[in-house]
N, C-alpha and C positions, 0 to 999 in steps of 0.2 A: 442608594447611590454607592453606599461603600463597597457593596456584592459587585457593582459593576469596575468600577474602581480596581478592585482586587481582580476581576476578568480581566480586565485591559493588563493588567503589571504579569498575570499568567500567561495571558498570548504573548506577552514583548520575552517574557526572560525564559519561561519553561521548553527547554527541547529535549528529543530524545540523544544522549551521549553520540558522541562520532564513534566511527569504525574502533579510531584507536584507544578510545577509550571504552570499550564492552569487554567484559572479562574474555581473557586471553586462558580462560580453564574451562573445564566440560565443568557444566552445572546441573544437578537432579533436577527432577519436577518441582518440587514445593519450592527450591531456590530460583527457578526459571520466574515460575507466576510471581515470585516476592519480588523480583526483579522489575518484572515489567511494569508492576503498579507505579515505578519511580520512571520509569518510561516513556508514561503516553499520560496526557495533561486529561484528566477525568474528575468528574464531580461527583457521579453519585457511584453507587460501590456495584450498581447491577451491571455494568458493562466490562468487568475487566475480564483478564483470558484466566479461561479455566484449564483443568487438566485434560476434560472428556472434549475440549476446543481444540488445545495438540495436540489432541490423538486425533479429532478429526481432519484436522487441517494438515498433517502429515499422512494419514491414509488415503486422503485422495490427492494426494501428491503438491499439495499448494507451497509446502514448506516439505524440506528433506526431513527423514526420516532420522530416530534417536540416534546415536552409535552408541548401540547398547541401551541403556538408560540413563546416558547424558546429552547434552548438548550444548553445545559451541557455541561459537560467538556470531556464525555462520547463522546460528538459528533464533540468535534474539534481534538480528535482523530483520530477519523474516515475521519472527513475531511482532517486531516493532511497528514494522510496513501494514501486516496484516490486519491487527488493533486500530491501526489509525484509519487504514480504510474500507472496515467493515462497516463503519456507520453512515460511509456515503456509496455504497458500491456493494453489488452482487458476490457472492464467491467465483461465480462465474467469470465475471468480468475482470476480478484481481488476479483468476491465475492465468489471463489471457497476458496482462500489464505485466505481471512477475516474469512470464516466460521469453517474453517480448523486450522487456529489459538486461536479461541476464544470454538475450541469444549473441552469438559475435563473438568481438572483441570485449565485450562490458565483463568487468569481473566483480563477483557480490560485493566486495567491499569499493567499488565504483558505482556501484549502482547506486546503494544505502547510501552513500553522501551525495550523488546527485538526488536522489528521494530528500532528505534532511535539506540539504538548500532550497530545493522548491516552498516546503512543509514550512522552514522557517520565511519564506518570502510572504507567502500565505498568513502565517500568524500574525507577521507586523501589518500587514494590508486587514485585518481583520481588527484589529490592535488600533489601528489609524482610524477605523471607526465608529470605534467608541467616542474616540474626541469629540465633542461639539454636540451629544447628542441630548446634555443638561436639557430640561424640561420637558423631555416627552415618556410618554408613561412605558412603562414596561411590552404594555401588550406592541405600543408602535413600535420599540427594539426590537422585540421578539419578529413581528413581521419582517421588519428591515431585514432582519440577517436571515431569517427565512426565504425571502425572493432573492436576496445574496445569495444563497444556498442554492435555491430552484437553478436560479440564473448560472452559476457554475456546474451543477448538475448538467444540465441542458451540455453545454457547452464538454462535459467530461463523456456522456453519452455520445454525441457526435465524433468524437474522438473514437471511443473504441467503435462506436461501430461503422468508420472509415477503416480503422485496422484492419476489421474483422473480416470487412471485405477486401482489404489487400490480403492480407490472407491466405483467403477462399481463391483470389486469383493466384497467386504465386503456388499453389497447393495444384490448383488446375493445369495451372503450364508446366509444373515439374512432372504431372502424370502422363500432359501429353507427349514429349520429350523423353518420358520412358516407353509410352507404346509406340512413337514414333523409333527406337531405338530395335526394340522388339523385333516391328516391323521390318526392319529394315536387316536383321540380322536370321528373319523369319528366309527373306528373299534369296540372301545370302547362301543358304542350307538346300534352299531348295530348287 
C-alpha cells in the first residue's frame, strides 16, 4: 500500500518545470539526458532518453536539430513532450500532434504549457484514483488503469486519425486550387 500511496503523492506533486523555468543556457548531451530524468515522472531506469534517442528523434525531424552540440530550452521541450508520450503513442503520430501544435499562431513555449496543463489535469484525474481503491489486489489496480489507459487510447486514436483526415483534406483542396490556378493561367497564355 505504501508503493501506491507514494504513486498517488507522485501523480499529485511531480511535473515537468514550465517554460520559464528550463534553463535559459545551451546544454551538451550528458547534461540534456541528466536533465530529463528530473523531468518526466519514471520508475524503472529502462525508459529514460538516450543520446542515440536525440539523435534519432532530431534526424527525422520530430525535435529541431543541435545548434552545434547544444541545446536549448526549445529542445528540452520537445524532449519533455516526446518522453511523456512515447509510451502512449507512435513516433508517427507525435510528430503529426507536435506539427499540428506548433502550425499558426501557437509559439513552442505556448504550446509546452498548454501540453504541461493538460499533462498536470491528467496526473490529478489519475491521482483521484487511487483514492478509495483500499482492498483490492494489485492485479485489479493494475486492470483498472489499464482499461483507463485502453479507454483513453481509444479516444486519443480517434483524435488523430480525424486530423489525419483533415489533413489529407486540406492538403487535397490546396492542390486542387493550385492546378485550378495553373489552369486557368494555362488558358490565359494560350
Amino acid at each position: 500500500m505504501k508503493d501506491l500511496n507514494e504513486l498517488r503523492d507522485n501523480l499529485q506533486g511531480q511535473r515537468p518545470v514550465p517554460w520559464e523555468q528550463l534553463p535559459d543556457f545551451a546544454l551538451y548531451m550528458d547534461q540534456v539526458l541528466s536533465y530529463m530524468e528530473r523531468q518526466v515522472l519514471r520508475f524503472d531506469g529502462d525508459d529514460g532518453l538516450t543520446a542515440a534517442m536525440v539523435n534519432n528523434y532530431t534526424k527525422s525531424g520530430l525535435a529541431p536539430r543541435a545548434e552545434g552540440k547544444k541545446y536549448s530550452r526549445e529542445h528540452l521541450a520537445y524532449f519533455t513532450v516526446i518522453c511523456i508520450l512515447k509510451r502512449v503513442m507512435s513516433t508517427r503520430d507525435m510528430d503529426l500532434l507536435i506539427r499540428e501544435e506548433l502550425k499558426g499562431e501557437r509559439t513552442v513555449p505556448e504550446s509546452y504549457k498548454a501540453f504541461c496543463e493538460s499533462l498536470d489535469k491528467a496526473m490529478k484525474i489519475t491521482a483521484g484514483e487511487l483514492d478509495g481503491r483500499e482492498g483490492r489486489t494489485l492485479a485489479d489496480d493494475a486492470i483498472h488503469f489499464a482499461l483507463l489507459s485502453y479507454a483513453a487510447g481509444v479516444a486519443s486514436s480517434h483524435c488523430v486519425a480525424m486530423l489525419r483526415k483533415q489533413r489529407g483534406q486540406e492538403i487535397r483542396a490546396s492542390r486542387k486550387a493550385q492546378e485550378s490556378k495553373a489552369a486557368r493561367k494555362g488558358k490565359e497564355r494560350g
